[in-house]
N, C-alpha and C positions, 0 to 999 in steps of 0.2 A: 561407155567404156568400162565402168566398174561400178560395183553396188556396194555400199558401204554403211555405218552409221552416224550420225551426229547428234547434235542436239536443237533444240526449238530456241531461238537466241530470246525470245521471252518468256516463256514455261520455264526451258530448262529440260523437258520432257525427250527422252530419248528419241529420233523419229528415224527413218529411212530416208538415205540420200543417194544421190545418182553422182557421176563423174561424167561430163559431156563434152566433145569437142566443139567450139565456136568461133568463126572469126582468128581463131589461130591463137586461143585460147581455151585453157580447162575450166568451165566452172561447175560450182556444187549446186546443185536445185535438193529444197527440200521443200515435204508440205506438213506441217502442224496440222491437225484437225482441228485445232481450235483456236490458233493465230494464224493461218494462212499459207501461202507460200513465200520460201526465202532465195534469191541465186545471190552467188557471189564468186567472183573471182577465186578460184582455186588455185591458180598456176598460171601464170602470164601467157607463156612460150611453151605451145603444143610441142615445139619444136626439141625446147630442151626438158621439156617433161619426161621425153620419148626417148633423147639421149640418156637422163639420168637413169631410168628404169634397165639401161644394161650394166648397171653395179649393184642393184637391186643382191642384200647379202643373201636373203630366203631361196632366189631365183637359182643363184652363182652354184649356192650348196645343193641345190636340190632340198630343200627342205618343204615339205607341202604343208606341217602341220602348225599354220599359223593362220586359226581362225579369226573372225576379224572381227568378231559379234559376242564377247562373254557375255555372259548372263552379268546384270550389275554394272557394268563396266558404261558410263567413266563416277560412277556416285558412290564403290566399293573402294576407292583406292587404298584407304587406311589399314583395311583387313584381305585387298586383294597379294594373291599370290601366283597369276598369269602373266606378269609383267614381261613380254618378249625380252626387253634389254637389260641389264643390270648397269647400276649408276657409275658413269662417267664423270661426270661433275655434278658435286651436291651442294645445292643451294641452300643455306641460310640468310631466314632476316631477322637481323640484331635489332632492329629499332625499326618505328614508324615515323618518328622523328624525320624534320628535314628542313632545310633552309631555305627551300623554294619549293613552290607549289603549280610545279608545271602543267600545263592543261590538257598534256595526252599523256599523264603519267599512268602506267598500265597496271602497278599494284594498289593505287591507292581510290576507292571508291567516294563519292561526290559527299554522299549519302550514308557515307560507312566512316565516319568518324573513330578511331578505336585507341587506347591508350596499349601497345602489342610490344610492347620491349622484354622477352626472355631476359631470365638474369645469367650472370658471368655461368656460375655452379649449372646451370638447365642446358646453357651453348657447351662450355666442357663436356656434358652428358650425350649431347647431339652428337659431337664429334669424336666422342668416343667411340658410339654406336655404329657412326659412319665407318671408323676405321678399325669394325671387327667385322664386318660384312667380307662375303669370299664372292666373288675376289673386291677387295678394296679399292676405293673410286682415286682414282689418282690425283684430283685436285678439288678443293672448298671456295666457290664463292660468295664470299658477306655483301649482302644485299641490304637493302630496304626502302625505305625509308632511305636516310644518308645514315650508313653506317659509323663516319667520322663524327657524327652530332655524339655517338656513346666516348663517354672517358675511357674504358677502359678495352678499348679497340685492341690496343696494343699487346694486350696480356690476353685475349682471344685469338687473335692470330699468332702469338706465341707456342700458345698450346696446341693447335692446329697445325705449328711447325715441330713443334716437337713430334706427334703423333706421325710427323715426317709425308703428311700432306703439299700440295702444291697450293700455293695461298696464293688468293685472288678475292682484290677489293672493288669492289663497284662505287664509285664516286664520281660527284660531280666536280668535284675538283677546287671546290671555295674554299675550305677548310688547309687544304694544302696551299695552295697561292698564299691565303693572310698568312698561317702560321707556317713555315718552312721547316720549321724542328720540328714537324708533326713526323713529316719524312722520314728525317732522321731514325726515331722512334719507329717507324715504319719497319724501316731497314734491318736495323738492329732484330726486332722481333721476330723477324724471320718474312716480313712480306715479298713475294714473287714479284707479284705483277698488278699492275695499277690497272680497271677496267673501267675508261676515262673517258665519258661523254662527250662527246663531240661531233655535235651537227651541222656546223656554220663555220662561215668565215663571215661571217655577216651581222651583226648584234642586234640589225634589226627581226630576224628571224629568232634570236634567243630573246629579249624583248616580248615579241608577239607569242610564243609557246611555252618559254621557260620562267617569263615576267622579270627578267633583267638581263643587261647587258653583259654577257661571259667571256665574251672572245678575251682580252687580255688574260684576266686567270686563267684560262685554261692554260693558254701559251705558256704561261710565267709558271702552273703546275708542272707541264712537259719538261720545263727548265730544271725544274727543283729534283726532279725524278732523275732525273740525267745525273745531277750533280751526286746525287746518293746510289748510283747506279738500279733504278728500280724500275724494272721493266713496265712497257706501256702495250695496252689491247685498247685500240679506239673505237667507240661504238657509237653506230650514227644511227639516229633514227630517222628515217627515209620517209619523204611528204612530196608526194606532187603538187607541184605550183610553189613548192616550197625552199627546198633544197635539194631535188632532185640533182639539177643541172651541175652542184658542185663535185658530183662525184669522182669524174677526174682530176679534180683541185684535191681532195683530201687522199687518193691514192699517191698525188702525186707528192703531195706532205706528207705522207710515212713512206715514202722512198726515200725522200732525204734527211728522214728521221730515223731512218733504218738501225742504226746502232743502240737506240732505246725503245724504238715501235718497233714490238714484234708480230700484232696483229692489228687488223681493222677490222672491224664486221662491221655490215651493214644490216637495219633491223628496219623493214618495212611497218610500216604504225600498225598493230595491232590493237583492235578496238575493245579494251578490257580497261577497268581504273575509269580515269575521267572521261577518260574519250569514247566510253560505252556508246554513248546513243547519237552520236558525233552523225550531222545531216550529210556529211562529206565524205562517207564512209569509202563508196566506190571511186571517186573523184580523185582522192587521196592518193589511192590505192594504183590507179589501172593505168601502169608502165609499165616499160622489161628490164628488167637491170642489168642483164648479160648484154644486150643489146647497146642499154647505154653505156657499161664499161667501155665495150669495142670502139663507139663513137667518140665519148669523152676523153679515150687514152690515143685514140687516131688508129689503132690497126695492133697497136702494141700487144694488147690483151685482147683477146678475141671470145668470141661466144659458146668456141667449142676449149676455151682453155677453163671451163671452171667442171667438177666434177663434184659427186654429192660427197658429206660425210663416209657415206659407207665404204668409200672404196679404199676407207682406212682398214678394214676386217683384214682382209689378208696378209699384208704387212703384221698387222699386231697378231694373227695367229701366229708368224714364224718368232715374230720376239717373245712370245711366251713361253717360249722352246727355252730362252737364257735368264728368264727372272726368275727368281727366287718365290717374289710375291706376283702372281700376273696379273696385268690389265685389263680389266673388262675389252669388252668387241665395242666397236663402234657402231652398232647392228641398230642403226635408227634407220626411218624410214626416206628413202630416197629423195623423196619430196619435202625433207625438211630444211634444205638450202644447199646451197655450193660454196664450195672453197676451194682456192689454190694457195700454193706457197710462191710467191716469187724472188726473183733474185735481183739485186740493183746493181746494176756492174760499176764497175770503174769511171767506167765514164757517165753511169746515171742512168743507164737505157733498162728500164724493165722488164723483165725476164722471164716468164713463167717456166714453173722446173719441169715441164711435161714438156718443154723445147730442147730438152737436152738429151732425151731420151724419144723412142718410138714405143710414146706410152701404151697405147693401143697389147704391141707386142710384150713390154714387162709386165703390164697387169696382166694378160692371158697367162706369162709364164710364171707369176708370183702367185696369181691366185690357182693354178696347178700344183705349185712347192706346197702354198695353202691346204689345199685337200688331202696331202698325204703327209703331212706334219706328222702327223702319231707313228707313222714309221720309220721317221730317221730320223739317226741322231745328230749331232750339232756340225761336225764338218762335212757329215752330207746337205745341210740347209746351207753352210757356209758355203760350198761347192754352188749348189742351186742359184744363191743369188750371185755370185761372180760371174758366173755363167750367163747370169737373167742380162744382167747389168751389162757384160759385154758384146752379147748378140741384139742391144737395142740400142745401146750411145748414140748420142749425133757426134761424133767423136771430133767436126769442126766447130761446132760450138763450146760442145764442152774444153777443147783445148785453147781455143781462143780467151773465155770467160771465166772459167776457171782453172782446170789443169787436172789431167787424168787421177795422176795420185793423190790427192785431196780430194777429189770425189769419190775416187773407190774406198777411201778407208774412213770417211763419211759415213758413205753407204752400208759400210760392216758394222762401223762403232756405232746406230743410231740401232741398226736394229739387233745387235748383241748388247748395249744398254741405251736406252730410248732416254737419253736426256737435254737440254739446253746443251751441257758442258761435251756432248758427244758432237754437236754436229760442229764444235772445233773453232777455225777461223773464218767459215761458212755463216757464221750466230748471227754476226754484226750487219749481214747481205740480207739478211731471208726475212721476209715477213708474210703472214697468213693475212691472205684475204679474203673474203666472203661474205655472202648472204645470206642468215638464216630469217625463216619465214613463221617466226610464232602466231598462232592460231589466235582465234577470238572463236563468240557463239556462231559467227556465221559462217566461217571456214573450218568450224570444228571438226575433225575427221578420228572417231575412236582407234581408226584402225596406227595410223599416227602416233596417239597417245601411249599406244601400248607400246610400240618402239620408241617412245622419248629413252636418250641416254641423261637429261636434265633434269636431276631432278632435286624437287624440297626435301627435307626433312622436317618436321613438325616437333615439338617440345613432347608430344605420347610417344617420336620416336618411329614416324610412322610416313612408311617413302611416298610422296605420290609426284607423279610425272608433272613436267613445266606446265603444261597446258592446263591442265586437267589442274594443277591447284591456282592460277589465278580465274578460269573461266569457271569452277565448279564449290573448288573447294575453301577457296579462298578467305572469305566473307564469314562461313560458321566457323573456320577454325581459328581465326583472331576473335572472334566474340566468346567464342567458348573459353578461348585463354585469358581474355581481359575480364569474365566475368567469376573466372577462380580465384584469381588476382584480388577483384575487389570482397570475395569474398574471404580470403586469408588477411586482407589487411584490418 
């Protein structure tokens, strides 16, 4: 189907890999000359590989010149300057520190012990760097380690709010359960949104992966959050034999969360950190998640209701039409998950927003408005999309569910200022759902990496893609930094 590049998941060594259909699945076959041959599931669903690749951004534009092979690429990242995407979300990690020592924890190596905590003055410097880049990444994830183990959290995503970033904390959520005033201080300092682990309803699965019982905190976290108003993004990490099964149990927990869960992602285990050489790799691994949405929600959410990231590009080309400062493209690779927005009505029934429309028909007409952006001006876009929006409505659902006039001035305010406070009394309904699919050595795909919109930032200041810094770069650039460290002190 495609020839591409990876890497050797025990060298390291760049090799040639193939993309093959099987069984009603993609996988990647490669061969090391000197560790063997590797396959691995690529892609569950032949079926919705096939569908995603018709939002494919490179495709849509005609864009041909997106080689998939640099020279260097993925071991250059520090000094490369071919990066197809520019940063969407930049990920820092404040601390290596953490409260529990999970067993398929993906940054932290078995074998790679490292004392890696950036000080306050070096994360202010990240984040500065971050927020002189053109165009600037519209939101900061703190990561690590547990970033709530640092004191001085609060006065880092301060600054972060100042610099007028969107702040995003990744946490397991102990530190908020015991202390409640952590919150608060949360609050205050400008934090957005809480990116709050959540795998189970079941404590013997956190137990057995996470090595203690979490269900209660978490709950009593989501509480605390609610009570400080601070938005929640739930992120599960996905195990066959594990918790696969709950997955329309936790969709169906941020539908009735919906007024403080504004996403869930789903994160299939990606074998990087502890779970590198994990004997269970494919075992884990070889479900469909679109498939069990549809089954676990009964019909509700269907297989053809999820669509990749990228089919955000056109939309945010017309909103760049009205910012001041624009937002990068969404322009990752199709194959790096799906997501929808759904809505939870009144009575509780969920809703995906591609039901209220003949998506099909608005994306062909949005992404039309898309391609001649540069020629007109703001009430001709405004025109465009009234237009898009009226010749596609399901106009009895949407009257039913929500109500013509609230959707169309929705629809104008989000993409004349794209914010939380734009989409109105709509906020409290809507939550993002999806599946994003991080790489490890054996799903490695450079061509991928290079459309990461995810990406680190490094203490020299220096971008490199999701993937490509925990599968590559990970390891020397915490050793390099802990061994400057011990050398100034």
């Amino acid at each position: 189907m495609k020839k591409t590049k990876s890497i050797c998941p025990v060298c390291q060594k760049k090799i040639d890999v193939e993309l093959t259909e099987a069984n009603g699945k993609i996988l990647i076959t490669k061969t090391c000359r000197e560790h063997g041959a590797f396959s691995a599931t690529h892609w569950q669903s032949s079926k919705v590989y096939d569908f995603t690749e018709k939002f494919d951004f490179f495709k849509n534009f005609g864009d041909s010149t997106n080689p998939t092979n640099p020279e260097g690429c993925p071991y250059i990242c520090e000094s490369c300057s071919k990066h197809v995407s520019d940063t969407v979300i930049g990920v820092i990690d404040v601390t290596k520190q953490c409260d529990l020592k999970c067993a398929i924890c993906f940054s932290t190596f078995s074998d790679h012990e490292v004392e890696y905590e950036p000080s306050k003055d070096e994360l202010i410097q990240m984040l500065t760097f971050l927020s002189q880049r053109n165009p600037k990444p519209p939101a900061i994830l703190f990561s690590g380690g547990e970033p709530l183990q640092r004191d001085d959290i609060d006065e880092i995503i301060g600054a972060a709010h100042k610099l007028r970033f969107m702040t995003i904390l990744a946490t397991n959520g102990i530190r908020i359960a015991e202390s409640p005033e952590i919150a608060a201080k949360l609050k205050k300092c400008g934090l957005n949104i809480v990116y709050l682990q959540f795998d189970s309803f079941h404590d013997e699965f956190y137990e057995k992966i996470r090595g203690r019982k979490l269900l209660e905190m978490k709950l009593k976290a989501i509480e605390i959050c609610r009570q400080h108003d601070i938005e929640i993004i739930l992120v599960n990490t996905l195990m066959r034999g594990f918790n696969d099964k709950e997955v329309g149990d936790v969709i169906r927990f941020a539908a009735r969360n919906s007024d403080i869960i504004r996403g869930l992602i789903f994160q299939p285990i990606a074998f990087t950190g502890r779970a590198t050489d994990n004997p269970f790799r494919e075992a884990w691994t070889d479900w469909r998640f679109v498939e069990e949405v549809e089954n676990q929600t009964h019909g509700e959410i269907t297989t053809v209701d999820f669509f990749p990231l990228s089919v955000m590009v056109s939309p945010i080309m017309i909103m760049r039409k009205f910012m001041k400062k624009p937002w990068p493209l969404f322009s990752c690779s199709p194959h790096c998950g799906v997501v929808n927005w759904m809505y939870v009505s009144r009575s509780g029934k969920i809703i995906p927003i591609n039901h209220f429309v003949d998506f099909t028909k608005f994306f062909n007409l949005i992404q039309k408005t898309a391609k001649s952006v540069e020629t007109k001006g703001r009430f001709a876009l405004l025109s465009s999309l009234f237009l898009a929006a009226m010749q596609s409505l399901n106009w009895a659902v949407v009257t039913k569910e929500i109500g013509i006039f609230t959707l169309m001035k929705t629809i104008l305010k989000t993409h004349i200022s794209p914010t939380y406070d734009s989409l109105g009394v709509l906020r409290r309904r809507i939550f993002l759902l999806g599946c994003m699919a991080f790489m490890d050595s054996y799903t490695f795909d450079v061509n991928r990496v290079r459309r990461c919109v995810i990406h680190y930032v490094t203490p020299k200041l220096k971008i490199v893609p999701f993937c490509a810094y925990n599968n590559v770069h990970r390891i020397e650039t915490e050793e390099e930094y802990a061994s400057k460290q011990n050398l100034t002190k």
